[in-house]
C-alpha positions in Angstrom: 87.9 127.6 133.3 85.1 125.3 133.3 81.7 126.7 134.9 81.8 124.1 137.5 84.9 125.3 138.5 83.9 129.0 138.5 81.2 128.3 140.8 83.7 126.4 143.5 85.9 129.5 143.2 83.0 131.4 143.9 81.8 129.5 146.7 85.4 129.3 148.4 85.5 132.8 148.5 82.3 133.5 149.8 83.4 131.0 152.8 86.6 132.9 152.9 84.3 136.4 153.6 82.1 134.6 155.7 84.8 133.4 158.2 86.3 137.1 158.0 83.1 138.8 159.2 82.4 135.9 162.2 86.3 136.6 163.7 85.9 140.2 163.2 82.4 139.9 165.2 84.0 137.7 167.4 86.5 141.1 168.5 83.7 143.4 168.4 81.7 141.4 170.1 84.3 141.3 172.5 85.3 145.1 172.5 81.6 145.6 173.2 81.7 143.2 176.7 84.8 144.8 177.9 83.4 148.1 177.3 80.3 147.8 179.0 82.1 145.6 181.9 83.8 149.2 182.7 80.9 151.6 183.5 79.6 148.6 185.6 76.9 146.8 183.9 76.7 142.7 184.9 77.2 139.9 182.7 73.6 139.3 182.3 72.6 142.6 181.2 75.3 142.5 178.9 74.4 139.4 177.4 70.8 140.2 176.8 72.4 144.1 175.4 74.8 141.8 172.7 71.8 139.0 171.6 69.2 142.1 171.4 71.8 143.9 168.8 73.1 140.7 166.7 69.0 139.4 166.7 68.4 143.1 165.1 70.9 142.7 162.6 69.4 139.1 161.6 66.1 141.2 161.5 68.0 143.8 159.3 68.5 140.7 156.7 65.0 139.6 157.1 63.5 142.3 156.2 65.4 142.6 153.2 65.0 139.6 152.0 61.2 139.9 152.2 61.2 143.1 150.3 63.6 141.5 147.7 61.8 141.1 143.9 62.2 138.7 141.3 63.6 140.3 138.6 61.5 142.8 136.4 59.8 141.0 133.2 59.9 137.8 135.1 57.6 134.7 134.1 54.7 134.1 136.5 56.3 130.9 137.1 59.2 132.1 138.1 58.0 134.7 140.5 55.6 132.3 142.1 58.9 130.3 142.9 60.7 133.7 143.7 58.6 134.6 146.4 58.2 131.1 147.4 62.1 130.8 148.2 61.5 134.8 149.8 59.1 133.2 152.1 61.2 129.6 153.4 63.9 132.2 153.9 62.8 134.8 155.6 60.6 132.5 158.1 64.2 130.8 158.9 65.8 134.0 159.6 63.1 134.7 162.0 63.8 131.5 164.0 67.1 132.9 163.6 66.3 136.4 165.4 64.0 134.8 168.2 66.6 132.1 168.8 69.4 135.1 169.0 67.8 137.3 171.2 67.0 134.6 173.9 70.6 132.5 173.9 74.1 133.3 174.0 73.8 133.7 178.1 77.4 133.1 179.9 79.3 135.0 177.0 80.2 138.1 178.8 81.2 135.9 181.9 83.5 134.1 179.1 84.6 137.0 177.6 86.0 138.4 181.2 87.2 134.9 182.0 89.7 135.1 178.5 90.4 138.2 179.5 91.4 137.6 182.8 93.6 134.9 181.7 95.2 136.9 178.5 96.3 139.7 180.9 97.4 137.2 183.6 101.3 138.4 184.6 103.8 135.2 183.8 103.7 133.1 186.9 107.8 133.6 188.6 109.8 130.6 188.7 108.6 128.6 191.9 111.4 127.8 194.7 112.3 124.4 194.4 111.4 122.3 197.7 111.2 119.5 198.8 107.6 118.1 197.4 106.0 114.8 198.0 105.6 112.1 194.7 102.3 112.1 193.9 102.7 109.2 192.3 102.4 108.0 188.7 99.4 110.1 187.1 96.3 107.8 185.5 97.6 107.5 181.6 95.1 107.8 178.8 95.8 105.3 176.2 94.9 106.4 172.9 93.5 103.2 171.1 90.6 102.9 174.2 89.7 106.7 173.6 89.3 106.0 169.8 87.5 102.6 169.9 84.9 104.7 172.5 84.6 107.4 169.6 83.5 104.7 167.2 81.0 103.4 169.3 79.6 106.8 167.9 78.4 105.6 164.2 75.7 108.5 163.7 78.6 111.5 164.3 81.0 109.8 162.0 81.7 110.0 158.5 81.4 106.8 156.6 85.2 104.9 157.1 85.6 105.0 153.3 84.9 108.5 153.6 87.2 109.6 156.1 90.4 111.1 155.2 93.2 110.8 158.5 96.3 111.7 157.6 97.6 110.0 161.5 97.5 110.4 164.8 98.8 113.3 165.4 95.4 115.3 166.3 94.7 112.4 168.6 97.8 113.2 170.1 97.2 116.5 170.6 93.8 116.7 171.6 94.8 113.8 174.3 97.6 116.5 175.9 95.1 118.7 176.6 92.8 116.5 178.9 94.5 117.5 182.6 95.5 115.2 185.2 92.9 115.7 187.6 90.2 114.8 184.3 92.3 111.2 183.1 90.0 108.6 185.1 87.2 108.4 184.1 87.4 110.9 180.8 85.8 107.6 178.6 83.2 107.8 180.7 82.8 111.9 180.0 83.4 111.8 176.6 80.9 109.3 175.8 78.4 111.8 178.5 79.5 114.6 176.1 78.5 112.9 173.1 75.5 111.7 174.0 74.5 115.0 175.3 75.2 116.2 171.7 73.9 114.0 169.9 71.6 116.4 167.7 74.0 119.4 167.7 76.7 116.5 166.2 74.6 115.3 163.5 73.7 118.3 161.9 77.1 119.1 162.0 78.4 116.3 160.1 75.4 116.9 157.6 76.4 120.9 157.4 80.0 120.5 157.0 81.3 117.1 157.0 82.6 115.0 153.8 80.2 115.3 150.7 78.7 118.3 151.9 79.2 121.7 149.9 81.8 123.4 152.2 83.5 120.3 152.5 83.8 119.9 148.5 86.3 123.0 148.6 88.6 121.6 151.0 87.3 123.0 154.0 86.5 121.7 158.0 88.6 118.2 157.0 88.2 117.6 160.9 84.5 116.8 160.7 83.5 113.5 160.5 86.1 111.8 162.2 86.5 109.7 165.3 89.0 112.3 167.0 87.2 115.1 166.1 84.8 114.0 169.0 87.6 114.4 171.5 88.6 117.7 169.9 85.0 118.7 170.2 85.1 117.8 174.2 88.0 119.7 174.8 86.5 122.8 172.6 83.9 122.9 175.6 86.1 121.7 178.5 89.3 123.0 178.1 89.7 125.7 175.2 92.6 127.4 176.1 95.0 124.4 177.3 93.5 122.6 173.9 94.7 125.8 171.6 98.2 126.0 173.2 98.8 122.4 172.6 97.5 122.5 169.1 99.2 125.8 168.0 102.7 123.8 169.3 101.8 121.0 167.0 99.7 121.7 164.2 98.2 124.1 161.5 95.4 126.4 162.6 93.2 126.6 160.2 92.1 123.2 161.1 91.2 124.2 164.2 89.8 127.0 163.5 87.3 125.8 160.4 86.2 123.4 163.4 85.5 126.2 166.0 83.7 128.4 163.2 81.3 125.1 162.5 81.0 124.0 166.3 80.3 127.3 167.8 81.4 126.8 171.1 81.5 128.8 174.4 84.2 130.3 173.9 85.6 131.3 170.4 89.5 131.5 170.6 90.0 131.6 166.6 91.5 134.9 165.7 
């Protein structure tokens, strides 16, 4: 095995462990809301309980990374670039810690809302009467919603760079826009995108094609024109977008998306 090679095997499995810890802080995280929401603290307090904890675990790593050094015997060179690297690092993770512990507001309201709707009792059959005809529903067409995603250059991939197998996640992410949201949803997903704009560009540089995750087969969503739609959904509509897609389509796909979006609510497992 070449060393090249090595290092990608390497790298895929750190992702692999990565991914791992985030779902599994994902359920704690969880645990910890429902667990508090029983001897009666709010959704505020809880929030600011949870970002306290996971900006004192980003401290944890910060201070062990500034106490890290350079191997013994080390050239002077090569410690003065040691503790360089020590330095850009740790200052990040700060940013990290004082970002932490002031966001993530409106997760324990989320957290109740998923739970609310995972122990929601099946809905009986409903009567049949006698109901008025709406009428014909406003239909999305899919070649308009598209042609508004390209108007999107800087949150695309290059189009020699993209690699769509067909339309399928177009498809799907199009079933989960509800009736009430068809007119007008151009209009809201170029709002959305907009909105976005910074958030979308560093994900396309983070994880999109010709980046380091994406080298190992990894996040193959990012970077194309429906993945802006998926994104929308993500935010609007997470649990009618997950339904549809688990009908349809592998999750993995979905998920590597969620884990590099970070949105409101996580539904990966």
């Amino acid at each position: 095995m070449s060393t090249e090679q090595h290092d990608a095997d390497a790298y895929g499995q750190e992702l692999a462990r990565i991914s791992h810890h985030q779902h599994e802080a994902t359920a704690a995280r969880f645990t910890v809301f429902q667990a508090l929401a029983a001897v009666g603290i709010g959704h505020e307090q809880a929030d600011d309980i949870v970002s306290k904890l996971e900006a004192g675990a980003v401290a944890g790593a910060h201070t062990w990374i500034s106490e890290s050094s350079p191997p013994h015997g080390s050239e002077p060179r090569f410690e003065d670039g040691w503790f360089a690297g020590v330095r850009d690092v740790a200052s990040y993770l700060l940013r990290i810690a004082d970002t932490t512990a002031t966001t993530g507001r409106g997760r324990a309201a989320s957290s109740a809302m998923l739970l609310a709707h995972l122990q929601q009792p099946a809905s009986p059959a409903p009567q049949e009467t006698p109901v008025e005809d709406p009428g014909p529903a406003t239909a999305l067409d899919a070649k308009d919603v598209l042609a508004a995603a390209e108007r999107f250059p800087w949150a695309l991939a290059a189009p020699g760079e993209r690699h769509w197998p067909d339309g399928e996640f177009l498809d799907v992410a199009l079933s989960a826009v509800r009736t009430e949201e068809r007119e007008g949803y151009i209009e809201r997903l170029e709002v959305f995108v907009e909105q976005h704009r910074a958030r979308l560009e560093e994900l396309l540089q983070a994880y999109g094609p010709g980046s380091r995750p994406a080298s190992h087969g990894r996040y193959a969503l990012i970077g194309q024109p429906e993945t802006l739609l998926i994104l929308e959904r993500m935010e609007t509509n997470p649990f009618g977008l997950r339904s549809q897609w688990e009908k349809e389509l592998e999750d993995v796909l979905l998920d590597d998306l969620e884990f590099a979006w970070g949105p409101r609510i996580r539904l990966s497992r």
